[in-house]
N, C-alpha and C positions, 0 to 999 in steps of 0.2 A: 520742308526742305529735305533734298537728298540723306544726308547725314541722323537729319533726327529720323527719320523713318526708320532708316538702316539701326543705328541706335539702340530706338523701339524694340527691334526685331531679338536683338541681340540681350537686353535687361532680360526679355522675356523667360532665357534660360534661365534656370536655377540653376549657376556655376559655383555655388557654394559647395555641390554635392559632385561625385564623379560620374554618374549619369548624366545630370546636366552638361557640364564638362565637355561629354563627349559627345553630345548631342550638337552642341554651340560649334565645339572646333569642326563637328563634321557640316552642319550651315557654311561656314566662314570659309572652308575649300570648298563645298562645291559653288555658293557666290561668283567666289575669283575666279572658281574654270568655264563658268558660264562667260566668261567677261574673257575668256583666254588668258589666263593668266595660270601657268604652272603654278602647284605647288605640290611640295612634298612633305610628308608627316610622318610622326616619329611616334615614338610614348616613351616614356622616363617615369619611372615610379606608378606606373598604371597610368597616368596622366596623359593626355596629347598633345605635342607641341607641331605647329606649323612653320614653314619655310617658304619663300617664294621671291625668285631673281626677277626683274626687268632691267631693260635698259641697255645702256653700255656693252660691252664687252668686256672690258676692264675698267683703267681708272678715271677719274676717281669713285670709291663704290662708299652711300651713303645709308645708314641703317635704319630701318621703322620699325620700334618693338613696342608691343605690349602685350596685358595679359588679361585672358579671360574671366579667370578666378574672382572670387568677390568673398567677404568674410558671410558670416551665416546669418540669416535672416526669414522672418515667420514669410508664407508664400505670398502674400497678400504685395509683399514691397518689391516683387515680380512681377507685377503687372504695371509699366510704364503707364503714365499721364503726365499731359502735361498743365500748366497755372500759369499763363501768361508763356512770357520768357524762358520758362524754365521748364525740363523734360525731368519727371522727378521719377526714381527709382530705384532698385538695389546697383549700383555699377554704374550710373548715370554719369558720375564725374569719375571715379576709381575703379576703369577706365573704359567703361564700354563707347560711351560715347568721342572719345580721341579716336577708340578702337576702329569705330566706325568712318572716319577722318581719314586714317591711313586706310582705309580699304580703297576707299573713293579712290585716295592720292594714287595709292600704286596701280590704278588702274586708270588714270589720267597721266600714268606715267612710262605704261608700258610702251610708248610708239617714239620716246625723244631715245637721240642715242649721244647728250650727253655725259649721261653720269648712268653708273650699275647702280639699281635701286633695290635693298631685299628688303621683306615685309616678314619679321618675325612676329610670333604670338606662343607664349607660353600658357600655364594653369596652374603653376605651383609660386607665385610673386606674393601670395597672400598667408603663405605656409608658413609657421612657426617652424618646421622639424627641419632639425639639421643633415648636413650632406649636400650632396653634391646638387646644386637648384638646374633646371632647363633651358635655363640662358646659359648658365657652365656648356651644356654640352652642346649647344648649338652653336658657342663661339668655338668649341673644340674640334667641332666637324666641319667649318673653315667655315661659317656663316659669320662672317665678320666685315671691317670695313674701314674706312679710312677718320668716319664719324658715323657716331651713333642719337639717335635721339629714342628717349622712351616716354609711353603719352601719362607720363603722370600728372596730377593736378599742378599746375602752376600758375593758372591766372590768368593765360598766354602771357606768363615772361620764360625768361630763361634758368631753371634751378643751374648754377655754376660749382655748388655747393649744398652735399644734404649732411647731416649728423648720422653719426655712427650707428650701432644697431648693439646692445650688448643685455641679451634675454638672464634673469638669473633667479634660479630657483634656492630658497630661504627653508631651510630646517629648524625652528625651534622648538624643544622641547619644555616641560614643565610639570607638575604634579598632579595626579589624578586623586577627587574628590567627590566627595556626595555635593550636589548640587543646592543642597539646602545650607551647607555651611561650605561658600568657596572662601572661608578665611586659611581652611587647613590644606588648601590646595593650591597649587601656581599654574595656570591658566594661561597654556601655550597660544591660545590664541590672540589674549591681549598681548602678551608679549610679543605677539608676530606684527602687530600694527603697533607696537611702539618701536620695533625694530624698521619697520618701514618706515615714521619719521624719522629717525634718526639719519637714514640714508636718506633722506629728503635735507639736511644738515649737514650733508658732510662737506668739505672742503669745494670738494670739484663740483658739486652742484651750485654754486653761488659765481660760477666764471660763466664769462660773458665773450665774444668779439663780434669782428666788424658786421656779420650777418644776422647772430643769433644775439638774443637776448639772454638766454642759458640753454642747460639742457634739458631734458623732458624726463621727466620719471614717471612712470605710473604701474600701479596695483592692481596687477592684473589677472590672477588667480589664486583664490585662496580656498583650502580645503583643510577643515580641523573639527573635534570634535566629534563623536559616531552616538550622544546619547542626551537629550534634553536635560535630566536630572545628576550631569556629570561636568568636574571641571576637566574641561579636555589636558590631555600631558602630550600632544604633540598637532603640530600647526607647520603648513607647508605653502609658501609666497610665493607666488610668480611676479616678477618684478622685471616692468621693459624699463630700460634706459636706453635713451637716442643721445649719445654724447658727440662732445663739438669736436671739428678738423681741431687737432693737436691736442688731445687730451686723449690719455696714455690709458687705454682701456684695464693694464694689467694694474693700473696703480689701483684704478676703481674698486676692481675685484679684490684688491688686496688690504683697502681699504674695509670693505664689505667685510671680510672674512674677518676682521681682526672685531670687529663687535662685538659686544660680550654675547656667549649661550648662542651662539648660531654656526649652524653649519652651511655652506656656502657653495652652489656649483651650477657652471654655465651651462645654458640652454643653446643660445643661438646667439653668433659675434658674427655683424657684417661691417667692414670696416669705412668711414665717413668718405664724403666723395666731394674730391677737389678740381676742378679744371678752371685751366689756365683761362680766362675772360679773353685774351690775346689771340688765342687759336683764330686761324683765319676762316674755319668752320662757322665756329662762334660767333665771329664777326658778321661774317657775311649772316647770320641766323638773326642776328641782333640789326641789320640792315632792314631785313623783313620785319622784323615784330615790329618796330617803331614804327614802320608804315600802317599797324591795325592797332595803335593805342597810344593814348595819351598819355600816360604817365613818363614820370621822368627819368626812372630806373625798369631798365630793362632786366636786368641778372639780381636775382634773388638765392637765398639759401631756402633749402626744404626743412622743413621739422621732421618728416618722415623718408624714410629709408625706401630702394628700391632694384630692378638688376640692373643698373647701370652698373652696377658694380663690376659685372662678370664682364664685359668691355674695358671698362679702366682694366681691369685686371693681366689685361689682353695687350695692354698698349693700344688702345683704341678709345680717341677722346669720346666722348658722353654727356650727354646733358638730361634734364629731364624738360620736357613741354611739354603742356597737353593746353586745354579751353579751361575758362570758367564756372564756376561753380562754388558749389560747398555741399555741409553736410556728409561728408562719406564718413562710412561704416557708423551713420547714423539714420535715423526712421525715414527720415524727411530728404535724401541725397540726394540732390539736383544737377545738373548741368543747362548752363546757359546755350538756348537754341540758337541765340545769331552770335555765340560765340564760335560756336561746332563751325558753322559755315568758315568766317575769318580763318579757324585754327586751320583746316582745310586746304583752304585759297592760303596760307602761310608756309604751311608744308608744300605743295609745289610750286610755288613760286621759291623757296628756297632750292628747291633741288634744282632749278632751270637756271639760276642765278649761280652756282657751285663751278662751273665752269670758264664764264667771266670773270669769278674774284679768284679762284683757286689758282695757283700756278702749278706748273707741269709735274716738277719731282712727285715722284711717290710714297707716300708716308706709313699705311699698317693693311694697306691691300693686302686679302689673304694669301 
């Protein structure tokens, strides 16, 4: 099928690295302009972001974002295959493959003059490092709209809700010793993993609501210790937290901080992402998805964080959708083939339907 091919094309990069990067984004424009479809590119932090309008003139203007980025991985999980059903590779489901979907779409979209259709694509969605991210400044340079969708893993449902995003790096320290007797020494590294259950205990980890079950913590880089025969006196945590809509990020940290023998400071806060299920974006999005799935619940919560954010931010509702799958930013990362198609055929038939359900007023047109 169209999509996994294109897909294929695209895992191929190594978009872990900024060579890669900019190899992919320069594929993915010239694609569209073979196909007449403007697009304009940028770069933000060395990186390349792309832009591209169809459609409309004005309202209503609907958004297609995603990102080429992928976390790091040995080269081998760059070379797409597929196992039945499933297109297995680094970026397959997180998101090359959606990625591939909206390409299709906005070029089965360029000829209606419905609705303005823009087709963003970032490189930095996967970046720990704080500042200003490439969705920021593409909704700042009025690439914006009335509704946004971004092709993160969802299942084809609709993310309505993901958990916050609150990175935090752990200093403790402790006694240096000969390694033959660690009785006369205190050994910053055990106490850096017993400081991390204890954050695994604390109050606001054990809350729950109607989407999530709790929040997610995990241990994500640790660095202690410079000598085999030595008790290390200093041990340094990275520790993600995805916490839930209504749980007060500041309390966390404050929590954090008040632990005995640790010092305490934030890496990276992206704040949890709510939209209204009501929206008639939404609705009408949720009109389509039930026509490609059975299940009973269409709008789900995400575990994982993403740039919807920089839209919500914007006054500009947001959701996440992309196909199925699993696996990401693991060896094995697949995406479902006759899902690619459905998510596809979902996407524009949503955007042809936006018209009929939408009414006239104008809501965050740029």
């Amino acid at each position: 099928m169209r999509e996994t091919s294109l897909a294929e094309r695209l895992i191929a990069y190594e978009t872990s690295t900024l060579e890669g990067m900019r190899a992919a984004a320069e594929f993915v424009k010239g694609w569209l302009e073979a196909r007449d479809v403007e697009v304009a590119d940028f770069v933000h932090n060395e990186r390349p972001l792309l832009a591209a309008t169809v459609g409309a003139e004005d309202w209503p203007t609907v958004v297609l974002h995603g990102h080429l980025d992928v976390v790091p991985a040995p080269p081998e999980q760059f070379r797409p295959r597929t196992d039945g059903d499933r297109l297995v590779g680094r970026g397959a489901y997180d998101m090359k493959g959606a990625l591939a979907a909206m390409m299709y779409a906005i070029r089965d979209l360029a000829d209606q003059r419905g609705v303005r259709v823009r087709f963003l694509c970032v490189s930095d969605e996967e970046s720990d490092e704080a500042g200003v991210r490439a969705s920021d400044v593409l909704v700042e340079r009025g690439y914006r709209g009335d509704f946004a969708i971004t092709g993160e893993p969802t299942e084809l449902r609709i993310g309505v809700q993901a958990k916050g995003v609150l990175g935090v790096r752990l200093e403790v320290t402790g006694k240096a010793a000969h390694g033959s007797t660690p009785w006369l020494g205190d050994n910053a590294v055990v106490k850096a993993l017993e400081t991390y259950e204890r954050i695994r205990a604390l109050p606001f980890a054990r809350e729950s609501s109607e989407l999530f079950d709790r929040p997610s913590i995990n241990l994500g880089r640790i660095v202690g210790g410079d000598a085999l025969n030595k008790v290390p006196d200093r041990c340094v945590i990275d520790v993600d937290i995805r916490y839930l809509p209504g749980q007060d990020p500041g309390e966390i940290c404050a929590a954090i901080a008040a632990l005995p023998e640790v010092s305490a400071s934030e890496l990276i806060h992206r704040d949890p992402v709510i939209v209204d299920a009501a929206n008639p974006f939404v609705r009408t999005l949720a009109e389509v998805v039930a026509r490609e799935m059975e299940a009973e619940r269409v709008s789900v919560g995400r575990d994982g964080a993403s740039d919807v954010v920089s839209f919500l931010d914007a006054g500009v509702p947001a959701v996440e959708f992309g196909p199925r799958g699993g696996g990401h930013h693991g060896p094995d990362e697949w995406v479902s083939i006759s899902s690619l198609e459905r998510y596809g055929r979902a996407l524009v038939e949503f955007v042809r339907l936006v018209p009929e359900r939408i009414g006239r007023p104008r809501l965050h047109v740029a």
